[in-house]
N, C-alpha and C positions, 0 to 999 in steps of 0.2 A: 702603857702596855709593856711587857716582858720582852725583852730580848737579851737572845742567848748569843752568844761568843765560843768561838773555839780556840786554842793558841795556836801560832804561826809555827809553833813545834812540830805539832801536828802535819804539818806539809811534808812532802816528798823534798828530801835535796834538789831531785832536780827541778822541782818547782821552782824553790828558789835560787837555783843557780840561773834559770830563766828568768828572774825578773827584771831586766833589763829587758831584755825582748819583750817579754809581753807587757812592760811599760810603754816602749814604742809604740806597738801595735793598738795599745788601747788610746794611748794619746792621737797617734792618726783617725782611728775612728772615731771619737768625737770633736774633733776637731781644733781640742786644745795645741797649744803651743808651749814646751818646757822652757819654763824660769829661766832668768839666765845665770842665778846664785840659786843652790839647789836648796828646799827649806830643811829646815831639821828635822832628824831621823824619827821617825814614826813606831813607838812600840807597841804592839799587835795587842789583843784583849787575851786577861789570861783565861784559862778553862776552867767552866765549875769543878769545884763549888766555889773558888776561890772569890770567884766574880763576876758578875752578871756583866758589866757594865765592861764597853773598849777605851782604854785609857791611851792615851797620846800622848806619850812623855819623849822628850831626848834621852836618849841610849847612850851611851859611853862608849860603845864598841862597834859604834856606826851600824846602817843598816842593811849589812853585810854579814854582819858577827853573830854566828850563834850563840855566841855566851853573851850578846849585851845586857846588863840588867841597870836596875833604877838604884843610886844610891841611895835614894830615900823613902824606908820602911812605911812611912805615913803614906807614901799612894799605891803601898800594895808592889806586889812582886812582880816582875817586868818579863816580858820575852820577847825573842826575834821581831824585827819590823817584817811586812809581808810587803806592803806596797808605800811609796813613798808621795803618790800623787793619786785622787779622788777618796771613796769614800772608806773609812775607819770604823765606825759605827751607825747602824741606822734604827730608828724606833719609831712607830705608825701607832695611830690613836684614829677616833670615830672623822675619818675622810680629811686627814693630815697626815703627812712624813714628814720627818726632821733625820738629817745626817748630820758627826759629826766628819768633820774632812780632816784631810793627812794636814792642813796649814794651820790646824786648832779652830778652822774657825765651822759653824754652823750655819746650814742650811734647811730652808722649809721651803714645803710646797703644800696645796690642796686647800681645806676650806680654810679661812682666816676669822670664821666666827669667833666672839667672842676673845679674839687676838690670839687663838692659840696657834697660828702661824708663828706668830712675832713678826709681824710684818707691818707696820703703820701705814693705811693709805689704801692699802691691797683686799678686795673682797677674796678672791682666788689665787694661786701662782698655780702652772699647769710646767714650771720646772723648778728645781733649786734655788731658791736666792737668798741668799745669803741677811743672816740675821745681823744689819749693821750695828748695831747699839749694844753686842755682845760683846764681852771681853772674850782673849782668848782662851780655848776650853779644853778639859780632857776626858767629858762622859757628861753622855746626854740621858732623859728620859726621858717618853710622851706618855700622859694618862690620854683617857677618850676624849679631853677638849681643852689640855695646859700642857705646858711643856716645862725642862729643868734642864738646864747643865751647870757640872762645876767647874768653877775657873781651874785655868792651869798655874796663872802665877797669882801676885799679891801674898798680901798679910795683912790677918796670919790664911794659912794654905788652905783650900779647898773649900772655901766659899761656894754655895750656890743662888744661882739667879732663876727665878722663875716669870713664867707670863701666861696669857689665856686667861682661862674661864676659872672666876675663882669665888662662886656663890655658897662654898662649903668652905672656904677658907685653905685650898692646896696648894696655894701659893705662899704660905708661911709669912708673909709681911705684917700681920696685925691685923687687916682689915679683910670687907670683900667684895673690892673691886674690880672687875675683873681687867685687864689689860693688854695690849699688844707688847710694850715696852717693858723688856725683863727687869726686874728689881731684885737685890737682897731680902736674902729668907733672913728673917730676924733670928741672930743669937745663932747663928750655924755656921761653922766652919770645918776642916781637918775632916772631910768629906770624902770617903775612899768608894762610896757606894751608891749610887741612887737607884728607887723604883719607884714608877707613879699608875697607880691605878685611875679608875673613875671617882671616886670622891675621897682620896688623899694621894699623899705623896709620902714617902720613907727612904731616910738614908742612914746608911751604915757611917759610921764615925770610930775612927783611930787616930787620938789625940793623945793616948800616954801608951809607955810601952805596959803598964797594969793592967789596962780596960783597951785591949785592942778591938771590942766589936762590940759596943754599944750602937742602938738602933733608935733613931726618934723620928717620930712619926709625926704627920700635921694632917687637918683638913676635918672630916666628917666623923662625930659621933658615935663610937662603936668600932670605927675601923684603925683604930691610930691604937689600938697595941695598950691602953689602959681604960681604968673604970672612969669616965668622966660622962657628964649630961649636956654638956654643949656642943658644939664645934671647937676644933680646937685651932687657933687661929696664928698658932704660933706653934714649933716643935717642940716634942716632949717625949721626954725618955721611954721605951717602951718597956711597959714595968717586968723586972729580973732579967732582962735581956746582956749579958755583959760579955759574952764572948763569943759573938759572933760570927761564920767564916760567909754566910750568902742571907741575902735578905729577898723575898718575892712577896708581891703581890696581887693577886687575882682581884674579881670583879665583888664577889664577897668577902675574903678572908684574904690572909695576909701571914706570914711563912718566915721564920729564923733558921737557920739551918745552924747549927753550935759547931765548936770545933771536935766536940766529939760523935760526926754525922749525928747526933740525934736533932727533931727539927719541935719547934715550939712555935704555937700557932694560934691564930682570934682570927674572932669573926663568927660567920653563921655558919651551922651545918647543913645538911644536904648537899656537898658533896661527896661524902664519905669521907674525908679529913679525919674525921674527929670520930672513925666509927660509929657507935649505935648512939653517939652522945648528940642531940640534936643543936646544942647552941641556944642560943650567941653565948660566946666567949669573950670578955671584953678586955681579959687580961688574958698572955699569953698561958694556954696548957699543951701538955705532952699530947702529941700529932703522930697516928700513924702507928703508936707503941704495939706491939704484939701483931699488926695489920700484915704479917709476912712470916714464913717458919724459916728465914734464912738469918745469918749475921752477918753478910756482905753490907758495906760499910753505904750510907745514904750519901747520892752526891746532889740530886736537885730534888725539884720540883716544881710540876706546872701546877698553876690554877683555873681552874676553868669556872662556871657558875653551880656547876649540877656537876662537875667531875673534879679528877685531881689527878694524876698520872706522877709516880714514883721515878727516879733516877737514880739506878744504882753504879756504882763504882765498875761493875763488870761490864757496862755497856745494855744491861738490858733492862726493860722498862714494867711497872706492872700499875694500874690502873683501875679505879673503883670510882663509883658513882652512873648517875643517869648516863644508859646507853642508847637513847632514844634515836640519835643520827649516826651509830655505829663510830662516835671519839673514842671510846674504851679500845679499840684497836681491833676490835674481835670477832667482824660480821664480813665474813668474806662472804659475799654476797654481791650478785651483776648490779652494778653503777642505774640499770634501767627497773629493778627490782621495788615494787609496791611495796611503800611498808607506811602503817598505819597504827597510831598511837590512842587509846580508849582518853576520852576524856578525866576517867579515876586515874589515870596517869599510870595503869597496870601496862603487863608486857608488850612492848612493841612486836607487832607480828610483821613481817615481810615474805611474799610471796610473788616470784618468777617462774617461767617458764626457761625451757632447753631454749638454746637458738636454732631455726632451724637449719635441718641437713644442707650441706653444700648442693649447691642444684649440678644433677647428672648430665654431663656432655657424652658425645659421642663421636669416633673417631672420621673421619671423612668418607663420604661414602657409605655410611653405616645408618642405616634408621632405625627413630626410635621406636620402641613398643606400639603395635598400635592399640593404646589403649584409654578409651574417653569416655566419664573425665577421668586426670590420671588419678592415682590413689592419694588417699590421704595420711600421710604418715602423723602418727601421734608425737605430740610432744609434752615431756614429760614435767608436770607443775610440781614448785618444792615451798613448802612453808618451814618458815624457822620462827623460832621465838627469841627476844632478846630482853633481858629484865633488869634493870638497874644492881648496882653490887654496890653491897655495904662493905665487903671484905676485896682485898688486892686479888687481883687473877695477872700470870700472867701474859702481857701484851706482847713484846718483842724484843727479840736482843740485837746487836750491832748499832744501838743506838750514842749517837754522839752527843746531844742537847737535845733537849725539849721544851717546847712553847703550848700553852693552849690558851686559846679565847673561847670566854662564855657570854660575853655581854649581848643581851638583848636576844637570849635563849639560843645565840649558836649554836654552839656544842660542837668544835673543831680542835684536833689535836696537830700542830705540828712539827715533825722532827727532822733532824738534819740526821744524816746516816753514815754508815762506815766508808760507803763511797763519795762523802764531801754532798752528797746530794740532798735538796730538801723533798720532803713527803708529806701529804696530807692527809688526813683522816675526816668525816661527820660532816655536818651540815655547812654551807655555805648561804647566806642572805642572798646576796646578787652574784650574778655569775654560775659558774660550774666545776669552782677549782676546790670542791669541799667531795671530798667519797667514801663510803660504807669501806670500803680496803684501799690498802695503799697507793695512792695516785703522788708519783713522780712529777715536781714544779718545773716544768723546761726550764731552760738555761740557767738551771740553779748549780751545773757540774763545777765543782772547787770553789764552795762556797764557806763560810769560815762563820759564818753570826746570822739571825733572820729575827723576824718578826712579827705579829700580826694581829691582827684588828676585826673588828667586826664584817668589814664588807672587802679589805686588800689584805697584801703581806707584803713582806722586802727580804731579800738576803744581802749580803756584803758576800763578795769575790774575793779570792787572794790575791788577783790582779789588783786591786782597788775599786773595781767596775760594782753596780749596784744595779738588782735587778728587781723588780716589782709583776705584780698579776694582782685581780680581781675589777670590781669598780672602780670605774676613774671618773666620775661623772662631777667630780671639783678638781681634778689637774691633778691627784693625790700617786699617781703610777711615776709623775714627772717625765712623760716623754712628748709636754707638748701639747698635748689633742684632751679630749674628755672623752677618749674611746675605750671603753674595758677593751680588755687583755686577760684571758682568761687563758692561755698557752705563755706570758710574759713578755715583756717586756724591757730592755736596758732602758736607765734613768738616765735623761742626758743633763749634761752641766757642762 
């Protein structure tokens, strides 16, 4: 799954002149107790397009300094530490979470099918625990049933380890077997980027300063970014890709974003990706060209199954494809609103009524009308239409990051906002945290990265704190219980 990151830039001063208090206070509430040698400084994730992925490096200028940066080019550009204890990055897949922590190391929770907890031993964790057999890391991903991080130290650098479910081969080892027990991806190192979908896995690679954004891909047939007939069971270059600044991948298709914002993209159409071009594309083509009359410069992209939702450099979003659970951003419509989709898969229609009139009091002493029965005041029914777009419309601006899932016909948009808050859009599986218009994720306020999955989501805090909603019915919210949280949740650890 996707997750977006914000930089520690981005914060108020006085946030971070606060982090020491609100390190206290978060540490009292959960009950931990501070180290007694404090660990190394924690650098925050930087903001697309740069990088999807929250890197955990030591800073030079402690984690205080707003100028800290990384002296070394190879893991990408570095900024302020936000918090120095809990969690750094988080990423969720089909009823599992994985964080990385401020101590480098990794944590999972939820189901442990097919080992993609990385948990030996464990059918469920219903809190964090820690992935022991891990080396220390600086950027994780979950697809829907494996997981990946890459190391922070060894040689040569940025090695990744993967485990889970690996019957398409996404765990990059040669074979596919799948595992709880992370192993080396064969032939892969100098790793500055990871993304993992449902039937592969892809990371960005800056091993010379010539070819700083080569991208190679592993796992399933069609989605690893060139023309090949098998599975690919081992990483392989994704054909012309050489300078790349963000790498994404969705539940069909799969997404380069260049250093010149333009984005170059495989996979299948119908999302409106590839405009009126239906697909499959096995090798990367030009994505999105002409899809917009503006030249503001491209900063992401989400993938969804049936959608695709634009990120531009000004903050504002624009979005094409199936709008069948109102993801496209555009169906301001009551939360309680019928809407019903024709089996030829033509326009979703939705139809409500007014809510009724506030009922009429009267002041003490005063009676009412006598009149029986009393009337009947009309309320007024509205139908709208909503049809799938081949072409970008658009959706919203003040946007800071964008996520969507589409696996297993979702159809959810989520964004993090100009007030640090996350939002949601479209259909939800289980629960009620998916809506036709923008529905606000409680306790998502000063949130900095999020995530999300077919049935939950996660955000990371600038405190360090880590917040979940949706299904929890494998421990995948981490608060303990198997009780959805459909209003959220804090993760404990």
């Amino acid at each position: 799954m996707r997750a977006l990151s914000l930089s520690a830039a981005s914060l108020s001063a006085a946030g971070l002149s606060n982090a020491a208090g609100l390190l206290a206070a978060f540490l009292s509430g959960c009950g931990s107790s501070a180290p007694s040698s404090a660990p190394a400084p924690i650098v925050a994730p930087t903001p697309m397009p740069a990088a999807i992925v929250a890197l955990a490096q030591p800073s030079p200028g402690g984690p205080s300094d707003p100028r800290a940066t990384s002296s070394d080019a190879r893991e990408g550009p570095a900024v302020p530490a936000v918090a120095r204890q809990g969690f750094v990055q988080i990423a969720v897949g089909l009823d599992v979470t994985c964080a990385l922590m401020a101590d480098h190391g990794v944590r999972c929770w939820g189901s442990n099918a097919d080992g993609r907890a990385g948990l030996d031993g464990l059918d469920v964790a219903s809190v964090p625990t820690l992935v022991s057999s891990l080396p220390p890391s600086r950027a994780i991903a979950v697809g829907s049933s494996h997981a990946c991080a890459v190391e922070r130290d060894g040689e040569p650098v940025g090695r990744v380890r993967c485990w889970g479910d690996n019957r398409e081969g996404q765990l990059g080892d040669g074979t596919t077997a799948s595992r709880a027990h992370p192993e080396l991806v064969t032939g892969l190192d100098h790793v500055v980027e990871l993304e993992a979908s449902e039937h592969a896995t892809c990371a960005r690679i800056a091993d010379a300063p010539e070819s700083p954004g080569r991208v190679r891909c592993w796992g399933r047939a069609g989605f690893v970014g060139e023309r090949v007939r098998r599975d690919q069971l081992v990483p392989i270059d994704v054909h012309g890709v050489r300078d790349a600044i963000d790498v994404v991948l969705g539940p069909d298709n799969g997404c380069a974003l260049l250093s010149d914002h333009a984005a170059r993209c495989w996979g299948f159409g119908g999302t409106g990706l590839f405009g009126s071009r239906p697909g499959p594309f096995e090798r990367p083509t030009w994505a999105v060209r002409d899809a917009h009359d503006h030249d503001l410069a491209l900063a992401g992209i989400a993938l969804g199954s049936r959608h695709v939702c634009l990120h531009f450099a000004d903050g504002h979003l624009e979005c094409a494809g199936d709008d069948a659970y109102g993801q496209l951003l555009d169906q301001f419509v009551p939360d309680e609103a019928q809407c019903d989709r024709p089996s030829d898969g033509s326009d979703v229609t939705c139809t409500w009524e007014d809510p009724p009139p506030p009922h009429e009091t009267y002041p003490p002493g005063v009676a009412p009308p006598d009149i029986w029965p009393p009337p009947v005041i009309p309320r007024a029914t509205h139908t709208e239409h909503f049809a799938s777009r081949r072409w970008y419309a658009f959706a919203r601006s003040g946007v800071r990051a964008v996520v969507a899932d589409g696996q297993f016909a979702m159809g959810r948009t989520c964004i993090l906002t100009s007030t640090d808050e996350v939002a949601c859009f479209g259909r939800h599986g289980l629960g009620d945290w998916g809506h036709r218009r923008e529905s606000p994720m409680p306790l998502t306020r000063g949130a900095t990265q999020l995530d999300v999955a077919p049935h939950h989501g996660c955000a990371v805090l600038a405190d360090g704190r880590a917040v979940c909603w949706g299904s929890n019915h494998a421990g995948q919210l981490g608060d303990g219980t198997t009780e959805p949280r459909n209003d959220g949740v804090f993760v404990t650890w």
